[in-house]
GUKEKOL-793258 format. One line per 10 residues: number of its first residue (from 1); their letters; for each residue x, y, z of N, C-alpha, C. Coordinates in nm, 4 decimals. Layout:
GUKEKOL-793258
NUM> A> X Y Z X Y Z X Y Z; ...
//
This chain:
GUKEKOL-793258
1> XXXXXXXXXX> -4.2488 2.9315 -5.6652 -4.1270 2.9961 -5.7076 -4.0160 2.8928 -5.7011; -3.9553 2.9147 -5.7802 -3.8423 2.7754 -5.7729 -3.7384 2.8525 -5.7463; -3.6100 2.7327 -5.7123 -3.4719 2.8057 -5.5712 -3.4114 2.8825 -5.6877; -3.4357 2.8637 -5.8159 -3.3395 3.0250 -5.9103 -3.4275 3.1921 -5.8976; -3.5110 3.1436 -5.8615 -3.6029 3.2816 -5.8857 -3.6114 3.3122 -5.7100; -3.6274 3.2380 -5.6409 -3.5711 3.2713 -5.4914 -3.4165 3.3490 -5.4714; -3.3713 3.3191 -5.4996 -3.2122 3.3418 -5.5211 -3.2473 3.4538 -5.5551; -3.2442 3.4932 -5.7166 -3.2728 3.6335 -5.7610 -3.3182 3.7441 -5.7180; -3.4724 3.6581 -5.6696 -3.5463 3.7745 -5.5690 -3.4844 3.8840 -5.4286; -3.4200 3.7435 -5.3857 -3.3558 3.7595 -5.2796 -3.1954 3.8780 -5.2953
11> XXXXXXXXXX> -3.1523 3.8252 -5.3832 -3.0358 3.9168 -5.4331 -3.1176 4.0831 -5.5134; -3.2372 4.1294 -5.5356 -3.3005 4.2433 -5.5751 -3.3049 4.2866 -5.4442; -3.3960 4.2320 -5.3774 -3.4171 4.2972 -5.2338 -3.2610 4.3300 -5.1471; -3.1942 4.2729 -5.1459 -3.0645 4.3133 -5.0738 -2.9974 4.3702 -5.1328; -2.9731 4.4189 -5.3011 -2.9366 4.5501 -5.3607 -3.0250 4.6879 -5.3325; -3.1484 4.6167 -5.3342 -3.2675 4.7605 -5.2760 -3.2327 4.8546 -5.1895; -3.2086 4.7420 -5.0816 -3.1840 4.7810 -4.9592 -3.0933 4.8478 -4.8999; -2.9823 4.7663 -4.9327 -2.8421 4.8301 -4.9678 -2.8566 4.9601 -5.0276; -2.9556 5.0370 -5.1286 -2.9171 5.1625 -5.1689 -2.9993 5.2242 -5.1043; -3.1107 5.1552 -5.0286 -3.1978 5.2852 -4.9472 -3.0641 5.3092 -4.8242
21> XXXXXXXXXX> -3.0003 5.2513 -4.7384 -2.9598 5.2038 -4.6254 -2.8737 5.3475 -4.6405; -2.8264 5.3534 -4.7677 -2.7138 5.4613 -4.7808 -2.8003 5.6714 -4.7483; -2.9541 5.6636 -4.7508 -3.0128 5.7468 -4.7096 -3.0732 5.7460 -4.5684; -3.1124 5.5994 -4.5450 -3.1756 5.6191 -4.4160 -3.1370 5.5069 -4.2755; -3.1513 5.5853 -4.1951 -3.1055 5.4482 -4.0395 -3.1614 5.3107 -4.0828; -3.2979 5.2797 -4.0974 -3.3604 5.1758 -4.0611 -3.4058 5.1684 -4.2487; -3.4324 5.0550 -4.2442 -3.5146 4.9982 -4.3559 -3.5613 4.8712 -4.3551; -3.7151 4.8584 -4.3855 -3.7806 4.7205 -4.3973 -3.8692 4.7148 -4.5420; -3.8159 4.6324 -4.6085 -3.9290 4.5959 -4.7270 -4.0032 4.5028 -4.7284; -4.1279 4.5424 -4.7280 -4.2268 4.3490 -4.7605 -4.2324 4.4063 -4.8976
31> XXXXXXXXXX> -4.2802 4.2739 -4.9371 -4.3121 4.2809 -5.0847 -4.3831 4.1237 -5.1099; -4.5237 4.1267 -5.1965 -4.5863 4.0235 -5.2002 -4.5772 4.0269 -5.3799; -4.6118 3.8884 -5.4384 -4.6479 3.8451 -5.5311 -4.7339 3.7291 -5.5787; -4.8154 3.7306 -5.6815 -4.9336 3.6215 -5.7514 -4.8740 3.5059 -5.7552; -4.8977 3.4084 -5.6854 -4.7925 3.2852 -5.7882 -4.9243 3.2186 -5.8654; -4.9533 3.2148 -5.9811 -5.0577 3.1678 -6.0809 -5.0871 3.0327 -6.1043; -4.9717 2.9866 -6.0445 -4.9375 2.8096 -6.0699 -5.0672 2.7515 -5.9473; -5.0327 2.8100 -5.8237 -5.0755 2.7759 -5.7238 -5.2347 2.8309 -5.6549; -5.2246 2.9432 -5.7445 -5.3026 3.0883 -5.6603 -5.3067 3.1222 -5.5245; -5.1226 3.1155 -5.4897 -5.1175 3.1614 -5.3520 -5.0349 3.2715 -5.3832
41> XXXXXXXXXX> -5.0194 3.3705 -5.2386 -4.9561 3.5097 -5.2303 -4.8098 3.4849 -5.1825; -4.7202 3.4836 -5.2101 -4.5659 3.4410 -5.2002 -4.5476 3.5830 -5.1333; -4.4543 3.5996 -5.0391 -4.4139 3.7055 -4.9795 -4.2570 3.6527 -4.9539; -4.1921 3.7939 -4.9344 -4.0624 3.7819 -4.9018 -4.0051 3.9422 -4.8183; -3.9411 3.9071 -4.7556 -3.8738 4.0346 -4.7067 -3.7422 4.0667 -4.6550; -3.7000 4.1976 -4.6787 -3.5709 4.2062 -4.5998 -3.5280 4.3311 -4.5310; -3.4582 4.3734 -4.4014 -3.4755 4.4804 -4.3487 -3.3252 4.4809 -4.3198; -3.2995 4.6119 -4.2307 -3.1859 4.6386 -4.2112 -3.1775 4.7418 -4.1041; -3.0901 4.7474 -4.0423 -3.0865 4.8541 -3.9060 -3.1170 4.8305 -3.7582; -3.1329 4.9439 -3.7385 -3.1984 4.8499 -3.5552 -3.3320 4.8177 -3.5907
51> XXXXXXXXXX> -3.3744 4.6613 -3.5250 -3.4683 4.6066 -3.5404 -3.5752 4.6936 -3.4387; -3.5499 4.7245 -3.3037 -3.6644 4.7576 -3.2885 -3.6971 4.8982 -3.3389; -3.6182 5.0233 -3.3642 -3.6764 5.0752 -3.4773 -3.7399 5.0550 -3.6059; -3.7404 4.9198 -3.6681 -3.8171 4.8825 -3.7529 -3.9557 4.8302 -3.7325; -3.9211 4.7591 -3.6502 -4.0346 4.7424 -3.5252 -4.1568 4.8369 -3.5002; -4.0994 4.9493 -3.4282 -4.1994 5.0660 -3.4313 -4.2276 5.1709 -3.5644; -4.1553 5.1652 -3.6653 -4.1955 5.1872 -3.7764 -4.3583 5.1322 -3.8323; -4.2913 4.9967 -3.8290 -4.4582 4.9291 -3.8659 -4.5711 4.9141 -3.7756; -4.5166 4.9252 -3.6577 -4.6460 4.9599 -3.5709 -4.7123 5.0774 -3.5692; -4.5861 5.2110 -3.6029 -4.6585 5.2995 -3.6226 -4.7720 5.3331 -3.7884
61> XXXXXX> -4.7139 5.2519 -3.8696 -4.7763 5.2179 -3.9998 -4.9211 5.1526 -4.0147; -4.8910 5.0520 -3.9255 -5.0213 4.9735 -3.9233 -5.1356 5.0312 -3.8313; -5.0974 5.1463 -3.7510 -5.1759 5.2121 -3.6753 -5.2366 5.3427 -3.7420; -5.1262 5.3797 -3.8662 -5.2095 5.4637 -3.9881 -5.3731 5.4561 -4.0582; -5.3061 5.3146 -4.0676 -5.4581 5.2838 -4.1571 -5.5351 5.2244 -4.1119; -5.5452 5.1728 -3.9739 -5.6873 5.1425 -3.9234 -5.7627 5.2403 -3.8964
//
C-alpha cells in the first residue's frame, strides 16, 4: 500500500468510527485486505472509547467462536 492509500484508508476508518461513536460507548474496527503485489494480508485498525472495554469486547468475541 503506498503512504496515499494509507492516508485515505486511515481517514475512512476514522470517519467510520466517528459515526458509529455517535451510537455507541466503545468501538473497535479491524479490517484486513489482499495486497496482490505482494500476496500479503495488510491490516489496519482503529478504536475509540475506554480501551479496556474494548478489550473485553474482543475477548468476549474471540471466546464466541472457539
Amino acid at each position: 500500500m503506498t503512504e496515499a492509500e494509507a492516508i485515505q484508508l486511515h481517514k475512512v476508518l476514522e470517519t467510520k468510527t466517528a459515526e458509529l461513536m455517535e451510537h455507541f460507548d466503545t468501538v473497535q474496527i479491524v479490517v484486513t485486505r489482499h495486497n496482490r503485489l505482494d500476496e500479503t494480508t495488510e491490516m489496519m485498525s482503529k478504536g475509540r472509547g475506554n480501551l479496556y472495554a474494548r478489550f473485553s469486547s474482543v475477548e468476549a468475541w474471540l471466546e464466541s467462536i472457539e
